[in-house]
N, C-alpha and C positions, 0 to 999 in steps of 0.2 A: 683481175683476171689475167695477169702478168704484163698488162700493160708496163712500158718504161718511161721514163722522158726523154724524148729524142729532142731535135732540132723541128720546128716549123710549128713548135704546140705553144698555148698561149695558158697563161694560168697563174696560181698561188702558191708561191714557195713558202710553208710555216715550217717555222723552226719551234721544237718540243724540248722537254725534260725528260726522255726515256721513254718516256706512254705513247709510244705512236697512236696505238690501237684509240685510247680515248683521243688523239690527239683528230682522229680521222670523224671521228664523232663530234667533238665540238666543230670541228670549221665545217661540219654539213652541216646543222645546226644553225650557225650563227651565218653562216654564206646564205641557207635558204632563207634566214629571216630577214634577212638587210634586200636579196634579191626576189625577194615577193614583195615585198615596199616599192623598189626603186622601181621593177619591172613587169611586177602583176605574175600572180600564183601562173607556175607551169603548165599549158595543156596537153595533157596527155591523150596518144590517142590509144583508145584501149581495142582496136581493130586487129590487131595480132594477138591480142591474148584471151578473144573471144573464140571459143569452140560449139559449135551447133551440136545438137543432138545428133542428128545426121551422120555431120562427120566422125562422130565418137563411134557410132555404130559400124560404119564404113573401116575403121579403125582397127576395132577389136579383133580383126582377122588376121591383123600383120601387127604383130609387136613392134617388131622392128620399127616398121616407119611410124609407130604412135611414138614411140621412145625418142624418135631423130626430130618428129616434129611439136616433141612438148619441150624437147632442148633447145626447139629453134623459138618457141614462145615463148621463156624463161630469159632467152639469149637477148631477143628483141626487147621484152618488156624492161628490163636492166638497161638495155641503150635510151629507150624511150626516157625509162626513171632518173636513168645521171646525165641525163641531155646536157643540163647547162651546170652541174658540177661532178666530177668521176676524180676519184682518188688516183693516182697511177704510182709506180715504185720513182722515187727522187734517184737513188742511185749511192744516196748517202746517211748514216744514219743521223739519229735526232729531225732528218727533214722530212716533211710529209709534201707532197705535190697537189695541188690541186686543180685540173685542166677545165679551162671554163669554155663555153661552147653558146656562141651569141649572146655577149656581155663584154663590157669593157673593164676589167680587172683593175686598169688603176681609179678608172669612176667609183665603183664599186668598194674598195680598199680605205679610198680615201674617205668614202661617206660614212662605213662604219668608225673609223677615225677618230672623224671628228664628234659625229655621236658620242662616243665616248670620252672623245675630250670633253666636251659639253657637260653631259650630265655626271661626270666618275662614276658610273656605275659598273662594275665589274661585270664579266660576259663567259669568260671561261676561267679556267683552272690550269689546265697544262700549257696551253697556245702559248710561247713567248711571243714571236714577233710575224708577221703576215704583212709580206711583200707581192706588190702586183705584178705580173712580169706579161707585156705585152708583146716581146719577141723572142725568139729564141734565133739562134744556129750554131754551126761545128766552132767548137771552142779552140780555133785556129786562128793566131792573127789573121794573115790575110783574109780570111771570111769574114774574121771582125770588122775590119776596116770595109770590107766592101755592101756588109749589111748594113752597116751605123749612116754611110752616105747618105742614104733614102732615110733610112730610121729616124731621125736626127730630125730630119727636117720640120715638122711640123711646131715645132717647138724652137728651132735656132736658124732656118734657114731664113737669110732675107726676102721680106722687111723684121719679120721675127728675132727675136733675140732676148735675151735676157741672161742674169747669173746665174753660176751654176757649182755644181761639186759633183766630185767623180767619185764614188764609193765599190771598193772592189773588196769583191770574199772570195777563195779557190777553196773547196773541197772535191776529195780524191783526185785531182789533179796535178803534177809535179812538172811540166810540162811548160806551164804559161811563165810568163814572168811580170808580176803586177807592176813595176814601172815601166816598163813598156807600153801594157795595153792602156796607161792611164794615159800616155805620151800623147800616144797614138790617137787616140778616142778625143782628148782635148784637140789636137794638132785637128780634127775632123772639123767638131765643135767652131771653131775657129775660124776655118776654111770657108764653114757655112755662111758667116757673118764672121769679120773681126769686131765691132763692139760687144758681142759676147764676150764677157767677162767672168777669170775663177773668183769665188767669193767663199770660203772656207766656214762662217761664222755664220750669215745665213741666207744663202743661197737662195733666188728663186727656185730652181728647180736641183733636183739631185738624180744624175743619173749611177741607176744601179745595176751592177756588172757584179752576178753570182754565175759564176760555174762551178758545177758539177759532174763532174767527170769528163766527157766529152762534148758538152752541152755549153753555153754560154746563155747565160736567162739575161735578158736586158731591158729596162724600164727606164720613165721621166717621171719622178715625182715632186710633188710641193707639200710643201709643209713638214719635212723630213728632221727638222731641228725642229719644230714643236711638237711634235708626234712622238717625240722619244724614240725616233729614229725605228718608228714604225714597231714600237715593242707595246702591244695590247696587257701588260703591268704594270708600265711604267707610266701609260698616258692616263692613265684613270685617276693616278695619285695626285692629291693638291701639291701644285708647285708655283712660291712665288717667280721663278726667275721664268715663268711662261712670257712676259711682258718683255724680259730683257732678252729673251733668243729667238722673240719675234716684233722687233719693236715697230715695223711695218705696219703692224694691225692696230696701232696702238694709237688713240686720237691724240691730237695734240696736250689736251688739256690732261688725259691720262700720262701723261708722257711727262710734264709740266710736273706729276705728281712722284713719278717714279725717280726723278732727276734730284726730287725736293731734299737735301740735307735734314735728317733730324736733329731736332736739341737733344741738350742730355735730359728735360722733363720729359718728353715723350718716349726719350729710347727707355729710362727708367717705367712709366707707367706701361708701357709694353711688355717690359722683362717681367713685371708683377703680374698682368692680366696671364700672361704664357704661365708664368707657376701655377698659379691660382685652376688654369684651365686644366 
């Protein structure tokens, strides 16, 4: 309803193949089925879109106000219905927005995730990738830097800390300049605790810095290098090197396996089992 995404909204940045339209369909779809799980089916109340006898009667003398007030019950029932997900315009194309409304988008994000990591089982068609974005503001350094202060914190501020990696997108923006804001954003990082460390290979957390247009979308995620960097195609697919771009998860005695040199009888009855398969 021309909503845009501005600065102060909290949400899902998916990125599409051309289909916005399907593209708005699958992440309601798959958003309300991961968040009826996590957080129990929506209550709606249906107290606005209930009209008594009465009032219909009382009504049918003045068009007018029946017309203004079956707009304003249409109006209301739509806020009521995308409570906790409403599409809004990204600002750029291939992006769809998704504004969440009591829910934490990167909890949320990550759990269908990994689901899917889990089982490969495919979920959409057009969705590339679906990023949580827990703050937003004006895509100005100085706002950058004075928002990430606070932002930051629950994740690096001392005693807290851990690695990290700084991931930056601009779309319709000409304006910023990505080695800056990464400078910047680390130098914060840093500030918060010095044993925070960059880790490029695989990071505890990756903080993600999309701007579009005038917007700065900002998140902390994990698991960002097994996730396939958060692409819902990619993580479904069997991959062996899962092991080697999270070796953290990996017990020792796995690990013990992955390290193991093969002979040349096993790489041979390998190469035969793969033809054969």
């Amino acid at each position: 309803g021309g909503q845009q995404l501005e600065a102060g909204m909290r949400g899902i940045p998916i990125t599409c193949n051309m289909n916005e339209r399907k593209c708005v369909g699958e992440a309601y779809s798959l958003l309300g089925e991961y968040g009826d799980l996590l957080y129990g089916p929506e209550q709606f109340s249906d107290h606005e879109e209930r009209l008594s006898g009465s009032e219909r009667e009382e009504d049918e003398d003045d068009v007018e106000a029946a017309l203004k007030k079956e707009v304003g019950q249409i109006r209301a029932s739509m806020e009521q219905k995308l409570r906790r997900f409403q599409s809004v315009e990204s600002g750029a194309n291939n992006v769809v927005f998704i504004r969440t409304r009591g829910i934490e988008p990167e909890n949320l994000v990550h759990h269908i995730l990994k689901d899917m990591h889990a089982t490969k089982k495919k979920k959409t068609r057009v969705i590339l990738r679906m990023l949580p974005i827990s703050g937003t503001c004006k895509a100005f350094i100085e706002d950058m830097k004075k928002y990430t202060e606070t932002f930051f914190e629950p994740w690096f501020k001392a005693p807290n800390k851990g690695t990290f990696q700084i991931v930056y997108k601009a779309r319709n923006n000409s304006h910023m300049s990505r080695e800056e804001v990464i400078k910047e954003l680390a130098g914060i990082v840093g500030s918060l605790n010095p044993e925070n460390k960059v880790d490029l290979n695989n990071p505890q957390y990756t903080i993600v810095v999309e701007i579009i247009k005038n917007v700065c979308c900002l998140s902390v995620v994990r698991d960002y290098v097994l996730f396939r960097k958060y692409n819902l195609q990619e993580v479904v697919k069997s991959n062996k090197e899962d092991t080697q771009q999270n070796p953290s998860s990996v017990t020792e005695d796995q690990n013990s396996k992955v390290v193991k040199p093969e002979t040349e009888e096993e790489k041979s009855s390998k190469e035969v089992k793969q033809e054969n398969k």
